[in-house]
DRENMAR-902217 format. One line per 4 residues: number of its first residue (from 1); for each residue x, y, z of N, C-alpha, C. Coordinates in Angstrom, 1 decimal. Example, Ala and Ser with C-alpha at 12.3 -4.5 7.8 and 13.67 -1.06 7.14 Angstrom:
# residues 2
1> 13.2:-5.7:7.8:12.3:-4.5:7.8:13.2:-3.3:7.8; 12.8:-2.2:7.1:13.7:-1.1:7.1:12.9:0.0:7.9
This chain:
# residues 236
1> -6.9:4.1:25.6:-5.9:3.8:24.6:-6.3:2.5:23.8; -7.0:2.2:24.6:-7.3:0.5:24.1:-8.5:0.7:22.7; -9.2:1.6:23.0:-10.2:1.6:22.2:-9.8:2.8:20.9; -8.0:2.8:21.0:-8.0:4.5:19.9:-7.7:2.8:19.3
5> -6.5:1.9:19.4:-6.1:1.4:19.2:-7.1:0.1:18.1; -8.2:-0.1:19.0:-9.3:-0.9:18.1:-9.8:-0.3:16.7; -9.9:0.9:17.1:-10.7:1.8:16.2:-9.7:2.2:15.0; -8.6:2.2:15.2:-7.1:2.4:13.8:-7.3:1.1:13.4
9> -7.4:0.0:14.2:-7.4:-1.6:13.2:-8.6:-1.5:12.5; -9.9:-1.5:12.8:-11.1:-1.8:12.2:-11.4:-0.5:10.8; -10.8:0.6:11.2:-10.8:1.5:10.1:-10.2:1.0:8.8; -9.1:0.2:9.4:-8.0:0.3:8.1:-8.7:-1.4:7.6
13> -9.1:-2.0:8.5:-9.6:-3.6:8.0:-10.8:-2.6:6.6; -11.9:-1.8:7.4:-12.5:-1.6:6.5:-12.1:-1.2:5.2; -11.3:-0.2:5.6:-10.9:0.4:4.1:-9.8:-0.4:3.3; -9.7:-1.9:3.5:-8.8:-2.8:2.9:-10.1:-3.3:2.4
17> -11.0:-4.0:3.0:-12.1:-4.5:2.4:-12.9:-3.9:1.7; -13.0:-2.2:1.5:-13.4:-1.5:0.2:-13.1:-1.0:-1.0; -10.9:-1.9:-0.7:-10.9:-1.7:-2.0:-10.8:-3.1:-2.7; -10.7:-3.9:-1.7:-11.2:-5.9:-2.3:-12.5:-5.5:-3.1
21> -13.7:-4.7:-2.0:-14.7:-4.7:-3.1:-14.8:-4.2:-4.3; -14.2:-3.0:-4.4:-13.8:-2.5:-5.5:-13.3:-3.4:-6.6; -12.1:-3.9:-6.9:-11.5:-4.4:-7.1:-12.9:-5.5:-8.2; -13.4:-6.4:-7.3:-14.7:-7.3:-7.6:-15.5:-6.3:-8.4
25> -15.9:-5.7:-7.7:-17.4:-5.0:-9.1:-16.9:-3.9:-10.1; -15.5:-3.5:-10.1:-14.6:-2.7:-11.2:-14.3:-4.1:-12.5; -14.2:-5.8:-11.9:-13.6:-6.4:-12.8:-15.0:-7.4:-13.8; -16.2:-6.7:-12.7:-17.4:-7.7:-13.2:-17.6:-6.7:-14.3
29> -18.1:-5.6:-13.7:-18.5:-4.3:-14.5:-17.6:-4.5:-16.4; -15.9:-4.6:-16.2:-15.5:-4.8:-17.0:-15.9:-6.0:-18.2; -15.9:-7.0:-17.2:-16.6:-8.4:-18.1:-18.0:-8.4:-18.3; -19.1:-7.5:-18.0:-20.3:-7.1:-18.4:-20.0:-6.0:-20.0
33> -18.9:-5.1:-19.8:-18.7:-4.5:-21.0:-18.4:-5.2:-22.2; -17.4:-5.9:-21.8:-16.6:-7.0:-22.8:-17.8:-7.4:-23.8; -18.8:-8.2:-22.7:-19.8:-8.8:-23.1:-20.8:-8.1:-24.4; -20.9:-7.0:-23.8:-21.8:-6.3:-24.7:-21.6:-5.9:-25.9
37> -19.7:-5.2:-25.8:-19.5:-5.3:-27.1:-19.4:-6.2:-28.0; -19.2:-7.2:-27.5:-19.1:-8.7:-28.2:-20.3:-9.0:-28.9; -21.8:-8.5:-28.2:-22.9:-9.2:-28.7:-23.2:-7.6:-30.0; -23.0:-6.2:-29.5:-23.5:-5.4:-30.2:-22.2:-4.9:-31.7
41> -21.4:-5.8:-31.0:-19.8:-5.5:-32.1:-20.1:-3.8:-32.5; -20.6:-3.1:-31.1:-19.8:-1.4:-31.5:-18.7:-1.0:-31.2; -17.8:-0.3:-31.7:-16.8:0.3:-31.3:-17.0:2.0:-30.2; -15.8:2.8:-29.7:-16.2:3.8:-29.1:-15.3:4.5:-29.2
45> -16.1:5.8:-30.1:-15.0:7.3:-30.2:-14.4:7.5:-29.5; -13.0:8.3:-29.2:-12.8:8.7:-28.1:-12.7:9.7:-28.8; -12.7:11.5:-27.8:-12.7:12.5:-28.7:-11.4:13.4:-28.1; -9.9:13.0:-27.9:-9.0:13.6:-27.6:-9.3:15.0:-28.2
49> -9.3:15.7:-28.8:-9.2:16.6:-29.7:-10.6:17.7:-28.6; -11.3:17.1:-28.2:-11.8:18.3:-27.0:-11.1:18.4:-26.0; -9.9:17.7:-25.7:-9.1:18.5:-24.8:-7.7:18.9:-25.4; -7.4:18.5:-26.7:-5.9:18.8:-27.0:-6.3:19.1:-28.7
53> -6.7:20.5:-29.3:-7.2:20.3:-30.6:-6.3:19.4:-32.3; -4.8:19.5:-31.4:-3.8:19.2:-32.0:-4.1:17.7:-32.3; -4.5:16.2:-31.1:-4.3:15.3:-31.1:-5.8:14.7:-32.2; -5.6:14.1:-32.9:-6.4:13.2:-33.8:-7.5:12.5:-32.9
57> -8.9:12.4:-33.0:-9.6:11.3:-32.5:-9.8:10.2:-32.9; -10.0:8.9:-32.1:-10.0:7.8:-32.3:-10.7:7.1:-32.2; -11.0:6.0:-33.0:-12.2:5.2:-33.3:-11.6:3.9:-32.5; -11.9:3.0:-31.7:-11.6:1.5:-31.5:-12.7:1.1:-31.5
61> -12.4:-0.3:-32.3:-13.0:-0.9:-33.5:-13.1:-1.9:-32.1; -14.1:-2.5:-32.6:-14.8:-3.8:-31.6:-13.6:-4.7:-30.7; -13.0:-5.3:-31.7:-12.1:-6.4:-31.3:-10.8:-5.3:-30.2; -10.5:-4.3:-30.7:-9.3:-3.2:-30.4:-10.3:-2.9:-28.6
65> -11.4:-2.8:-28.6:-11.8:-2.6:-27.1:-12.2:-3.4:-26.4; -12.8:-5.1:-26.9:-12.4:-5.8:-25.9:-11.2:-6.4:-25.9; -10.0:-6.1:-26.6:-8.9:-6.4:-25.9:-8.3:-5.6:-25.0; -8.6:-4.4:-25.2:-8.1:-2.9:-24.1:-9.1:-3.3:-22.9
69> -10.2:-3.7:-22.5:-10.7:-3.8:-21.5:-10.3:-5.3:-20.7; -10.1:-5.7:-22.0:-9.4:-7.5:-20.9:-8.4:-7.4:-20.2; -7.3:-6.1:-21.0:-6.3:-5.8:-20.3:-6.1:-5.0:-18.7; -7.6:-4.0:-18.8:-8.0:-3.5:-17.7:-8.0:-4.5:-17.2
73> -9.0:-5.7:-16.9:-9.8:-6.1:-15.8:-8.3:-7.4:-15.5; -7.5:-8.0:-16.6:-6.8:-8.9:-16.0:-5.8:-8.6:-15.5; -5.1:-7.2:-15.8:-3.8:-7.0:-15.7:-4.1:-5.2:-14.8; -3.8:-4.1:-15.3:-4.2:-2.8:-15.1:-5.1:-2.9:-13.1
77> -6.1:-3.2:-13.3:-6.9:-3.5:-12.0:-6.2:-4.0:-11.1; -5.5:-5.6:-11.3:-5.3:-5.8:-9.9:-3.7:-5.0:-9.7; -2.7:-4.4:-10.1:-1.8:-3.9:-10.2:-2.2:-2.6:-9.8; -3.2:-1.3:-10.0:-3.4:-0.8:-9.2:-4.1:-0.8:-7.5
81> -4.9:-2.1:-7.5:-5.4:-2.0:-6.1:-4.4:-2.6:-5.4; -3.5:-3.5:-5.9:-2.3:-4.1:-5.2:-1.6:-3.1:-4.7; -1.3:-2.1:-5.3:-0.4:-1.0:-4.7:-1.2:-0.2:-4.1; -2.9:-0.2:-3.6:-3.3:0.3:-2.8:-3.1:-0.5:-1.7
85> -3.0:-2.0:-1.7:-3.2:-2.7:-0.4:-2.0:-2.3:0.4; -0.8:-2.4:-0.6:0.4:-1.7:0.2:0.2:-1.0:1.1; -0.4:0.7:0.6:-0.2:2.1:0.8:-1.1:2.1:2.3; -2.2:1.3:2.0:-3.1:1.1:3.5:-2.6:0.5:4.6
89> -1.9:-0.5:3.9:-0.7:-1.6:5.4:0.2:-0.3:5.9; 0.9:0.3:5.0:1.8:1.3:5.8:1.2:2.7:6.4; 0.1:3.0:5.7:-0.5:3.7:6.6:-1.0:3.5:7.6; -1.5:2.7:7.9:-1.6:1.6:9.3:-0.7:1.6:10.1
93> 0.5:1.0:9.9:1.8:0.8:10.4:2.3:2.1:11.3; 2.2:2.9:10.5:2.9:4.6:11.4:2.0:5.0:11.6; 0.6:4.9:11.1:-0.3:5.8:12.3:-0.4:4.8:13.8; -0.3:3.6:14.3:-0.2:3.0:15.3:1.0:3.2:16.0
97> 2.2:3.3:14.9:3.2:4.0:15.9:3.3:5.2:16.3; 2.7:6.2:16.0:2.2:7.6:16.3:1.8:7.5:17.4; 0.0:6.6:17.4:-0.6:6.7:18.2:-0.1:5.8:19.6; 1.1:5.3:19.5:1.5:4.3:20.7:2.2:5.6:21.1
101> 3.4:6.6:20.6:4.5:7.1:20.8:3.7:8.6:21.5; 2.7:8.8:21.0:2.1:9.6:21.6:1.8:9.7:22.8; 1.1:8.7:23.1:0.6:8.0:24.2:1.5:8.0:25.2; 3.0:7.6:25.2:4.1:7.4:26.0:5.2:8.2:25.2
105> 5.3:9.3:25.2:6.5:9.3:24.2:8.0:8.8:25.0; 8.2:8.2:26.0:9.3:7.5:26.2:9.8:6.4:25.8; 8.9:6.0:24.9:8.9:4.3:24.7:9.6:4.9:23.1; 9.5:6.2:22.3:10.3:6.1:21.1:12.2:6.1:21.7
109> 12.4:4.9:20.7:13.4:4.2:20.3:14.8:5.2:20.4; 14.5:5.9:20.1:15.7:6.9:19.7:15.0:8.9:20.4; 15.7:8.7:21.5:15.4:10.0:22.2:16.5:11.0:22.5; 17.4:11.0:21.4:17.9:12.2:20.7:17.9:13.0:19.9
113> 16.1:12.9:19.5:16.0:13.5:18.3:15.8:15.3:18.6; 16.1:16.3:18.0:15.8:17.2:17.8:15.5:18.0:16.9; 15.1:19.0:17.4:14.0:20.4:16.0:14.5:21.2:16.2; 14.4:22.3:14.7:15.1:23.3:14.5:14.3:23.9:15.5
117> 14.9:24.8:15.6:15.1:26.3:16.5:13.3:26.9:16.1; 13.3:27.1:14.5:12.2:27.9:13.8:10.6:26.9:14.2; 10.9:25.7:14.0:9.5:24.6:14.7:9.5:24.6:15.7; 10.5:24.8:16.8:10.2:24.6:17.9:8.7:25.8:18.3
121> 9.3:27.3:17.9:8.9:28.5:18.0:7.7:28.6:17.3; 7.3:27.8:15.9:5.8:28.0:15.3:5.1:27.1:15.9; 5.3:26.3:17.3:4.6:25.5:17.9:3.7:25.9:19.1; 2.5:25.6:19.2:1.4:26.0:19.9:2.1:25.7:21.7
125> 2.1:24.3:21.3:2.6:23.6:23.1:3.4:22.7:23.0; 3.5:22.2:24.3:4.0:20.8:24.3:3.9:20.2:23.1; 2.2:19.3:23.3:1.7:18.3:22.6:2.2:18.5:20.6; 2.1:19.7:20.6:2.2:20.1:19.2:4.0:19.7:18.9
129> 5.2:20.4:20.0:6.2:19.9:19.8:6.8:18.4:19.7; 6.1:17.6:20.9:6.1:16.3:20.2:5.2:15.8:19.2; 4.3:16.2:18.6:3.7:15.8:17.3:5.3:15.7:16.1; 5.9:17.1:16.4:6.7:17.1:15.2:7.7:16.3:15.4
133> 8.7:16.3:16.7:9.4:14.8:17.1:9.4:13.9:16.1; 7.9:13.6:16.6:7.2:11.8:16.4:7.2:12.0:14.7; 7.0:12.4:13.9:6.6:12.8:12.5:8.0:13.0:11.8; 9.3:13.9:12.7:10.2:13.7:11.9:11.2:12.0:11.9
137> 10.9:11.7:13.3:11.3:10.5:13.9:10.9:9.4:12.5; 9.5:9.2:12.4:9.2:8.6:11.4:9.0:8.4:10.0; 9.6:9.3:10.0:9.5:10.1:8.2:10.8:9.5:7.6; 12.1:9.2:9.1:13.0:8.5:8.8:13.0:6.7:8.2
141> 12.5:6.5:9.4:11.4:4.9:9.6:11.1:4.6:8.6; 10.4:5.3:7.5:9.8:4.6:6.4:10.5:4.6:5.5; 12.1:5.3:5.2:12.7:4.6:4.2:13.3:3.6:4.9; 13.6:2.8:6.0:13.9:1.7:6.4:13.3:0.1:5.7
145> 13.9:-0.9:6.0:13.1:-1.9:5.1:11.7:-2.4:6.1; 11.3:-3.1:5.1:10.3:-3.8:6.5:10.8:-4.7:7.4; 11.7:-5.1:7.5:12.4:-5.9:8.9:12.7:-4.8:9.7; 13.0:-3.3:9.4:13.7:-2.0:10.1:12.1:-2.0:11.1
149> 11.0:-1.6:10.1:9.7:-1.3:10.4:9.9:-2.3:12.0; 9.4:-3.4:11.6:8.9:-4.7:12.8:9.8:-4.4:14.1; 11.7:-4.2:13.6:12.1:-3.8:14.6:11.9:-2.9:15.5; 11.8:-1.5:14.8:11.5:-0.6:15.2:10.1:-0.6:16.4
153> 9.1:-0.9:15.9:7.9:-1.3:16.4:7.9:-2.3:17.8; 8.9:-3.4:17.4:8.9:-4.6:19.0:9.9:-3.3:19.7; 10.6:-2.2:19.8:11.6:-1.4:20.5:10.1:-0.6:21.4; 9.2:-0.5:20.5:8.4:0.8:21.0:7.0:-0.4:21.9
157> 6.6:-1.5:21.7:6.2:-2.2:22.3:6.2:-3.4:21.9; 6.9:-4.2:22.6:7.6:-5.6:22.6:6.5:-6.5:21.6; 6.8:-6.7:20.3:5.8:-7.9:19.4:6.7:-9.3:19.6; 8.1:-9.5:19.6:8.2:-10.6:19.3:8.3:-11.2:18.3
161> 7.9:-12.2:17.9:7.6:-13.2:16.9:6.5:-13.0:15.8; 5.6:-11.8:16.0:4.4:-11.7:15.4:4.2:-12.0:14.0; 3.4:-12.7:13.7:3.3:-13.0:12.3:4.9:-13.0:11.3; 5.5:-13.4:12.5:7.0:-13.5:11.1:7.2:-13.8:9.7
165> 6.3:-14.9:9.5:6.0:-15.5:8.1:5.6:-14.1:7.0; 4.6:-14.0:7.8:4.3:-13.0:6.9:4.7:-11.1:6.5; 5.7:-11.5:7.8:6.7:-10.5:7.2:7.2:-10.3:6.0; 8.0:-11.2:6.1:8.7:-11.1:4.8:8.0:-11.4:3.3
169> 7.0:-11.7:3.5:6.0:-11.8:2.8:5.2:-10.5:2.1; 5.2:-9.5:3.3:5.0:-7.8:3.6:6.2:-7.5:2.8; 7.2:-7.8:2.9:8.6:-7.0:2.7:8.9:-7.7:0.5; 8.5:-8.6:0.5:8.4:-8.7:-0.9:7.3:-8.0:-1.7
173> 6.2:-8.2:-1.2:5.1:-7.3:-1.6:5.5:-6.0:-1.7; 6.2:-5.4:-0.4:6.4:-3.4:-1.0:7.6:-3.2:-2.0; 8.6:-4.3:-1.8:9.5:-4.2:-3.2:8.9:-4.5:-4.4; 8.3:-5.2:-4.5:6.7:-5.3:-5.2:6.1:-4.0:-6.1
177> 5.5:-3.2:-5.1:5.4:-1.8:-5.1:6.1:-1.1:-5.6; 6.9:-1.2:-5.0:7.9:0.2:-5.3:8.9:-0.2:-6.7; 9.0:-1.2:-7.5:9.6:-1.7:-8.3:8.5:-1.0:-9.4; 7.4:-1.2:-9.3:6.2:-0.9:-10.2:6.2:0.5:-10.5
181> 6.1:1.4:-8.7:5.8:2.5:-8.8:7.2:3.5:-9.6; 8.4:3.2:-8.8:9.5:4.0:-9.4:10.2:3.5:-10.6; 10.0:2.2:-10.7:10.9:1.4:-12.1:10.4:0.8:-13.0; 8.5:1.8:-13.3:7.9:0.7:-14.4:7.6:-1.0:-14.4
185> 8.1:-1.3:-13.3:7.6:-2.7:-13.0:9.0:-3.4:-13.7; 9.9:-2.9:-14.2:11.1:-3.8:-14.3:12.3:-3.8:-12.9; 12.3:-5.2:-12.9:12.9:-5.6:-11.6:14.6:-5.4:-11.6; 14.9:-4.8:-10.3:16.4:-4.1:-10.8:17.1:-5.0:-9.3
189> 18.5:-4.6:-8.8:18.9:-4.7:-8.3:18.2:-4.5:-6.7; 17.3:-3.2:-6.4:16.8:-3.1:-5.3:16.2:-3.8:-5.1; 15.0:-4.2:-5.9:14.1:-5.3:-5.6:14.2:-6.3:-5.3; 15.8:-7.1:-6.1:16.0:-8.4:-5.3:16.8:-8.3:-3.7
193> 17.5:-7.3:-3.4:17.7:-6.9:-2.4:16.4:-6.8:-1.5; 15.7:-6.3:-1.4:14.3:-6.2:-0.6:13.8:-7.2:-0.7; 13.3:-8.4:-1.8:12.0:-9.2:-1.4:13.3:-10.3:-1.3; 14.6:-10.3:-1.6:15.0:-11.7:-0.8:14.8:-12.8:-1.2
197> 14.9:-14.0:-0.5:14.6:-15.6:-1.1:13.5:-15.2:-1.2; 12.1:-14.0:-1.6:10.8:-14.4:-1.7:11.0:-13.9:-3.2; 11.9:-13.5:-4.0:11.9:-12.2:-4.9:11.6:-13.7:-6.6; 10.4:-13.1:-6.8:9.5:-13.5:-7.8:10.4:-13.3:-9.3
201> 10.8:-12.7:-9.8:11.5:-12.3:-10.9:12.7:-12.0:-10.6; 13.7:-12.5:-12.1:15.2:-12.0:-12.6:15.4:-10.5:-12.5; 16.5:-10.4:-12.3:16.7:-8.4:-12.9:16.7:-8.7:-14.5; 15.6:-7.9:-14.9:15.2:-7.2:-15.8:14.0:-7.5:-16.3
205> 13.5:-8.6:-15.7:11.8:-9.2:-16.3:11.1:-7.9:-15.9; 9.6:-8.1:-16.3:9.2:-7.5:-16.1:7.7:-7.9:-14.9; 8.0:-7.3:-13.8:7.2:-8.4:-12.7:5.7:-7.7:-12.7; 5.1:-9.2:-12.8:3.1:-8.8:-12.9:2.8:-9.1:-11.2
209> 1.5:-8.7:-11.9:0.5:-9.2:-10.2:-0.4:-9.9:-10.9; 0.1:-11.3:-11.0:-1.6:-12.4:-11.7:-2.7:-12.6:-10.3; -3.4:-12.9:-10.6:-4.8:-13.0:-9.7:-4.4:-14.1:-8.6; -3.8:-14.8:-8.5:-3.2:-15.6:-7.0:-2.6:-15.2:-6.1
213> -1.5:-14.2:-7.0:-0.6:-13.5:-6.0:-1.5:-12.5:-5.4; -2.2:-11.6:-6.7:-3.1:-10.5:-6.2:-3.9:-10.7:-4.5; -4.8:-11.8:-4.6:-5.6:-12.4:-3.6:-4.7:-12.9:-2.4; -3.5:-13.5:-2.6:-2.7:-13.9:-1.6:-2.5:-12.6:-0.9
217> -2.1:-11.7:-1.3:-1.6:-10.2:-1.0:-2.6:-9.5:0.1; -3.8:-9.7:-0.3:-4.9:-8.7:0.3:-5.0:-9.8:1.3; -5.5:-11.0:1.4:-5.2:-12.1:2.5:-3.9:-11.6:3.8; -2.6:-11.3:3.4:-1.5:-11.0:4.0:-1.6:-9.9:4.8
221> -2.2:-9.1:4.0:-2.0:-7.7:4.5:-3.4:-7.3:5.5; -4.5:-8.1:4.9:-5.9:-8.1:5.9:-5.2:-8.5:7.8; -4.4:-9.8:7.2:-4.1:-10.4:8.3:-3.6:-10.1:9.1; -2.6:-9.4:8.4:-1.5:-8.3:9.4:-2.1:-7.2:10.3
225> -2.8:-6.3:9.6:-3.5:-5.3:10.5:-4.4:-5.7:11.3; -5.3:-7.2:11.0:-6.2:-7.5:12.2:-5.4:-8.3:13.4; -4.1:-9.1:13.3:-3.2:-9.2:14.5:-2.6:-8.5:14.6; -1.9:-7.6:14.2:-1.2:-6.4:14.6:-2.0:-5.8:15.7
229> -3.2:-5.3:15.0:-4.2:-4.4:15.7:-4.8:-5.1:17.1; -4.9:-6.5:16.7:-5.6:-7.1:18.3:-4.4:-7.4:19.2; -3.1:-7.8:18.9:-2.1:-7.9:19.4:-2.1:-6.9:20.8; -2.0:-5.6:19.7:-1.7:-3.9:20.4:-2.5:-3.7:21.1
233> -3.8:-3.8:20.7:-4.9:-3.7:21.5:-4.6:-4.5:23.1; -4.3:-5.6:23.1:-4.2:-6.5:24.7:-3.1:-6.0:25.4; -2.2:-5.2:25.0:-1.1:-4.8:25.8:-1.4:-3.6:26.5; -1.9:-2.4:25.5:-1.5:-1.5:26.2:-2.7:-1.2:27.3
């Protein structure tokens, strides 16, 4: 158990750190472009009209594409890998509780749960019936907040105190997300509800990811899954 447990942290550490790299050689690559148009002052067709014959093609004129590319690399870039670093923390998060609940399924929190009649019956065995348990059990869990998450988690094996700070720090970050993802990045009433005394913007601004926050983020979230992960690892 100890070693499924190592192997879910170091997976997910890696694949946090390949999209930090990403991130790095998507924003050089950009400021190598910038560059070039600057020195060759070309512009670049684009040819809408081979996929839609109706839409007009378009020329951007030198200055029109290094400003569209500054906008990639300063703004566009870290706002989508930011919402990747999210998606990897929480995918992290419930595959560990999977793989703890699995492992013991007595230790889930709530052992009232039941399946229809129809899943019980398209299920192979056992193992397969608690797979779906644990999956519907959790499917609940993730519209919970991230304080629900941590709770949930010390119920199924005792964390404690764990990185508290950076909880809530986790829990502004996915309001963060989800403000972006479902509301265009204008900050509404949920948002301030979720990130709390950490919540960055008024309702109705419109909330960025500048490059401090961006790096603070992947910092947080690195950190989380490598004490989370070595935490879990010494217990079970």
């Amino acid at each position: 158990m100890r070693s499924q447990v190592e192997g879910l942290r170091d997976q997910f550490l890696d694949e946090l750190t390949q999209w930090y790299a990403f991130f790095i050689h998507t924003a050089n690559a950009y400021e190598l472009a910038i560059k070039e148009v600057t020195r060759s002052n070309r512009g670049v067709n684009i040819f809408y009209s081979a996929v839609r014959p109706s839409i007009k093609d378009y020329l951007a004129s030198p200055n029109t594409l290094i400003s569209t590319l500054g906008t990639y690399r300063d703004k566009d870039l870290q706002v989508w890998v930011f919402i990747q670093f999210v998606m990897v923390f929480e995918t992290f998060f419930f595959e560990l509780l999977k793989l703890l609940m699995a492992n013991n399924p007595l230790s889930m929190p709530r052992k009232d749960k039941t399946l229809e009649w129809r899943i019980v019956i398209e299920c192979a065995d056992r193992d397969e019936i608690l797979t779906k348990i644990i999956e519907t059990e959790l499917n609940q869990v993730k519209y919970e907040t991230v304080s629900g998450w941590f709770k949930y988690l010390d119920k199924v094996i005792t964390i404690g105190k764990l990185a508290e700070n950076e909880r809530e720090q986790l829990a502004e970050m996915k309001a963060s997300r989800d403000i972006i993802v479902h509301n265009a990045g204008i900050v509404n009433d949920i948002y301030l509800k979720k990130a709390g005394a950490l919540a960055r913007y008024p309702k109705g601004a419109s909330l960025e990811i500048p490059l401090d926050y961006f790096v603070e983020s992947f910092r947080i979230v690195i950190g989380l899954v490598g004490d989370i992960g070595d935490y879990v690892a010494g217990k079970v």
